[in-house]
N, C-alpha and C positions, 0 to 999 in steps of 0.2 A: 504494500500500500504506500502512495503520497503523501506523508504527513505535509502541512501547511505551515509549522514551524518548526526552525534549523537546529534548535536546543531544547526539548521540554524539559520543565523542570525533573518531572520526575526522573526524568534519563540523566539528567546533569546529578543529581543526589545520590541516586543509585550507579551510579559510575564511582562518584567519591568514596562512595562503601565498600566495591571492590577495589578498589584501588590503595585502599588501607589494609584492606585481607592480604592481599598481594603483599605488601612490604614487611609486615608482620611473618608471613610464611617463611619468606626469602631466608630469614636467618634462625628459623626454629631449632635447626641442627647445631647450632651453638649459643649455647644459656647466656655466655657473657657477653654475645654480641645481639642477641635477642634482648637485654636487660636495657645494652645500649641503646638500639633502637627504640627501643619502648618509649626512654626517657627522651630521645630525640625529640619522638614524635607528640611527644607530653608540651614538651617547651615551646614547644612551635605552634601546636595546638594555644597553648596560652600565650603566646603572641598572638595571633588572630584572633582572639579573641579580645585580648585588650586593646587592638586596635579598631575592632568592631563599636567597641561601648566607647568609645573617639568620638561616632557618628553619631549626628542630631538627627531623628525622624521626626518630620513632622507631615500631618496630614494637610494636604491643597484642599481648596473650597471644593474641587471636584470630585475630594478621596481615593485622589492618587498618591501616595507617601511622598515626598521628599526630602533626600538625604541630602542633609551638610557634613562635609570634611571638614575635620581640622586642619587647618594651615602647618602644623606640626608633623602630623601623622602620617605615620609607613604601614601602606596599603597593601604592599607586595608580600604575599602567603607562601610559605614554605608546606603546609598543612591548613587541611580545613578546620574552623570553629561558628559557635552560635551562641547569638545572645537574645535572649529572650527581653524585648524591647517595652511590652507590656503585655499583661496577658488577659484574656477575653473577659467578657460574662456569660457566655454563654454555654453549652451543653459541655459537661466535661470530654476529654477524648482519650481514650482507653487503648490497649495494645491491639492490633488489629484492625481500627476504625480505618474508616475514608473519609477523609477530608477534601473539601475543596478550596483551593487556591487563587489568589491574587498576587499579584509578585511584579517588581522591578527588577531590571539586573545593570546595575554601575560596572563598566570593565574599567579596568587600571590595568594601562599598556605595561607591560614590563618592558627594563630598559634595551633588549636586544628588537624585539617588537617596535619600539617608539623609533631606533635608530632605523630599523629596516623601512616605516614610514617615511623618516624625513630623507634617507635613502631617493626613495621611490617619489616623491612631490619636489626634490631639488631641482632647480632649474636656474639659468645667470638672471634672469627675471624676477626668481621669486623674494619676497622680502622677507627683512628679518624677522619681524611676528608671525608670519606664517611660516618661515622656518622654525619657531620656538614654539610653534602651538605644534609641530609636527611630533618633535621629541619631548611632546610634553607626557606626563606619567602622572597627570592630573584623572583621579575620575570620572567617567564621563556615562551620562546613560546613553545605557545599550540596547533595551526591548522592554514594554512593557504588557502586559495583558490586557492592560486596561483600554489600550489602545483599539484592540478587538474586540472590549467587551466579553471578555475571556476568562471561565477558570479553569485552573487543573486539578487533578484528581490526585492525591497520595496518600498511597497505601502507612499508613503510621508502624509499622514493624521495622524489626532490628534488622528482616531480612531484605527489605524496601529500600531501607533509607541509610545516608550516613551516620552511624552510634551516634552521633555530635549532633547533629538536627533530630535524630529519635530522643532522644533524653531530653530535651527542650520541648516537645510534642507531645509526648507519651505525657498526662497528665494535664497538661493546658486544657485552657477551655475556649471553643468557638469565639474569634475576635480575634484571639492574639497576635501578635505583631511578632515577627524573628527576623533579625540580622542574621544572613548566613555566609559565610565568606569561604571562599573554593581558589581554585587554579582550570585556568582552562587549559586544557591538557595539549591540545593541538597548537596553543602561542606562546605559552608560555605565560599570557595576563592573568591578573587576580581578578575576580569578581565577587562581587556585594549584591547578595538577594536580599530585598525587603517583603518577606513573604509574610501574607493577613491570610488568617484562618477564615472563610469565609461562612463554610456551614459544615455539616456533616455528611456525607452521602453514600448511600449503598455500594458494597464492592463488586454483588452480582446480583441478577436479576431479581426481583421481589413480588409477587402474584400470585394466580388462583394458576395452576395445573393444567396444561390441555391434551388430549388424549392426541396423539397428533395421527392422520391417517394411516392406513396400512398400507405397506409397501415402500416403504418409508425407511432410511435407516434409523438404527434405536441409537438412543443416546443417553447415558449417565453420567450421572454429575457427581464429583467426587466432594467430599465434605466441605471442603473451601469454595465449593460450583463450581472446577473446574470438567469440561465437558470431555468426554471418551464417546467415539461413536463405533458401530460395529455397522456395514457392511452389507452382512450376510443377510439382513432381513428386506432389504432395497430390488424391488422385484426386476425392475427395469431402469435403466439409465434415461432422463430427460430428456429432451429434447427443447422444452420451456423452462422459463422459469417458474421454481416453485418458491412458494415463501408457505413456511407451517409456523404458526406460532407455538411453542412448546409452553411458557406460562406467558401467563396474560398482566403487564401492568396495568398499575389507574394515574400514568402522567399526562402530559400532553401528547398528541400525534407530534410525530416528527416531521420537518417539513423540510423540502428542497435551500440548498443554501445556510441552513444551521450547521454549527460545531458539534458535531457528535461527541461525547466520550462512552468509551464501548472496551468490554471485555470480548476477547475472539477465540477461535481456534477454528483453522483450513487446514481442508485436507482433498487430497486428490481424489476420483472417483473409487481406484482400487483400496481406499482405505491409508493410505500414505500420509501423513502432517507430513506439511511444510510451513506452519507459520501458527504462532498464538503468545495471544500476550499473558498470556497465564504463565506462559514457560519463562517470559523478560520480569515479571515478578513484578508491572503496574499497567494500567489502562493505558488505552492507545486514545486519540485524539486528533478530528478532522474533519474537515468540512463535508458535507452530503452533495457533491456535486461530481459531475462528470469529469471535471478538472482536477480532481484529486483522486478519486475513484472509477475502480470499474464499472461500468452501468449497472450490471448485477446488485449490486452493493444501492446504489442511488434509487432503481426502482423497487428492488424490495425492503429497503427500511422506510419512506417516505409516508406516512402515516401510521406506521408501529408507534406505540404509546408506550413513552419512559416508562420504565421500568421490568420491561418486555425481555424475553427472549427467544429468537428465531433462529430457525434454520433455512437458511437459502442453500439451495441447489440451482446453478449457474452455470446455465449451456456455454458452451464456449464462444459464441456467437457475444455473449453479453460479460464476456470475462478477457482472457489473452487470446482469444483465436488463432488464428495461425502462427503465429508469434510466440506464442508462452510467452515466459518470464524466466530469465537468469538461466539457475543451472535445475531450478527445485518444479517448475510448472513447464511440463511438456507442450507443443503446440497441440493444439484443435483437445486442450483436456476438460472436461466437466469439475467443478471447482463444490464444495460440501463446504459450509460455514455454518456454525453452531454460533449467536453474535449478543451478547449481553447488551443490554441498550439501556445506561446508565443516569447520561444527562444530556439535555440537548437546548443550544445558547442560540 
């Protein structure tokens, strides 16, 4: 699938938390260099952190946060940390909840990044403040949600999120406000999330049951909902598309042009996955259009009611046709989605 934005948060968080498992592991095989790193990554940790509580949040007339830097302060993160900015009044949030999200994100060029800039915009023309805004390592906003009228969904576990954002979470209540400060991996910059707790929301589908037709393949759902289908009960392969609804929500229909967030799991017609967001360990997130999706997708959620979940079956005609996809979806293949249908913006 197309998602419609280049970073979600939850992908950014959950990157940060393997990527702490990862450096942790690396030197398991020796206790006093394991002790070392440990304490490394402790110091570091509290530098980002005490450069975080630097920053002034304050809320715009429009409830967009913004932050102010201190004129002092070293923004550049060696490790990530979180400060809990203030915290909500509203529904506590428990191990396992879904939350949804509001978030800014401030990058802070690192200094090889800021050089490779002024690098790149040099010119015998150019003058000297735009030369000094080039290699500047000033904060600067990067993206914000609000902009789209946008939340994201995360999963609040240990196995979800960075420890350092789960610990500041795990117990807060709806509202809260977190400074969360990362490394983007690909430049080298630090970054400063000001992520607002916005409400609570379901992790998988929630509704009345529906017998779905026969012929059909069966599907079970594992304790967490996540979806297993078998096959061998599917009489004949499509040729249309079908859409079965399995349980039935009571949100709104969904409509062309909204942000979907949606639990998945695809799989080829002989029974094969190749794709689900169950296995990346958070909801996916994307607009219902042609332009980001396959038609499959577009015609058969567009009046499904939040908190739904469907199984489409997707002729090839209405998915990769001739073409497939990559290395995982063969050309002219019938495409099986089992699709959680979470929240729609």
């Amino acid at each position: 699938m197309n998602f419609r934005r280049p970073a979600a948060a939850a992908a950014i968080l959950a990157t940060a938390a393997l990527g702490l498992a990862a450096c942790s592991s690396d030197t398991s095989s020796d206790p006093s260099a394991s002790t070392s790193a440990s304490t490394d990554t402790a110091a570091a940790t509290a530098a980002t952190v005490a450069a975080l509580e630097t920053v002034t949040w304050t809320d715009g007339s429009d409830g967009v946060p913004v932050l102010t830097f201190d004129d002092g302060g070293t923004y550049a993160f060696t490790a990530t940390g979180a400060v809990l900015n203030k915290d909500g009044d509203g529904e506590a949030i428990a191990d396992g909840t879904g939350v949804s999200v509001s978030y800014v994100i401030y990058d802070v060029p690192s200094a090889s990044s800021a050089s490779d800039s002024a690098s790149a915009s040099a010119s015998p023309s150019a003058s000297a403040s735009a030369s000094a805004s080039a290699t500047s390592t000033e904060p600067a906003l990067y993206y914000s949600t609000y902009d789209d009228n946008y939340t994201e969904l995360l999963t609040v576990s240990s196995s979800a999120l960075d420890p350092v954002l789960y610990d500041i979470l795990n117990g807060a209540h709806v509202g809260a406000q977190v400074l969360y400060g990362t490394i983007d991996s690909s430049t080298g910059d630090s970054l400063i999330m000001a992520v607002t707790v916005e409400k609570t929301t379901p992790l998988r589908a929630t509704g009345t049951s529906i017998e779905p037709l026969a012929g059909l393949p069966t599907v079970t759902l594992a304790d967490n909902g996540a979806p297993t289908i078998d096959m061998s009960t599917a009489t004949s392969e499509p040729t249309d598309l079908v859409v079965q609804t399995l349980i039935q929500g009571d949100g709104a229909a969904v409509a062309e042009g909204q942000t979907l967030t949606v639990q998945y799991t695809g799989w080829l017609w002989d029974g094969t996955q190749f794709d689900s967001s169950w296995d990346r360990g958070y909801a996916s997130s994307f607009t219902l259009s042609a332009d980001s999706l396959i038609q499959g997708w577009v015609d058969g959620l567009t009046g499904v009611q939040v908190g739904s979940q469907v199984m489409l079956i997707v002729p090839p005609d209405l998915a990769y046709g001739s073409d497939g996809s990559g290395t995982t979806i063969p050309a002219d293949a019938t495409l099986v989605f089992v699709i959680d249908v979470l929240d729609a913006q």
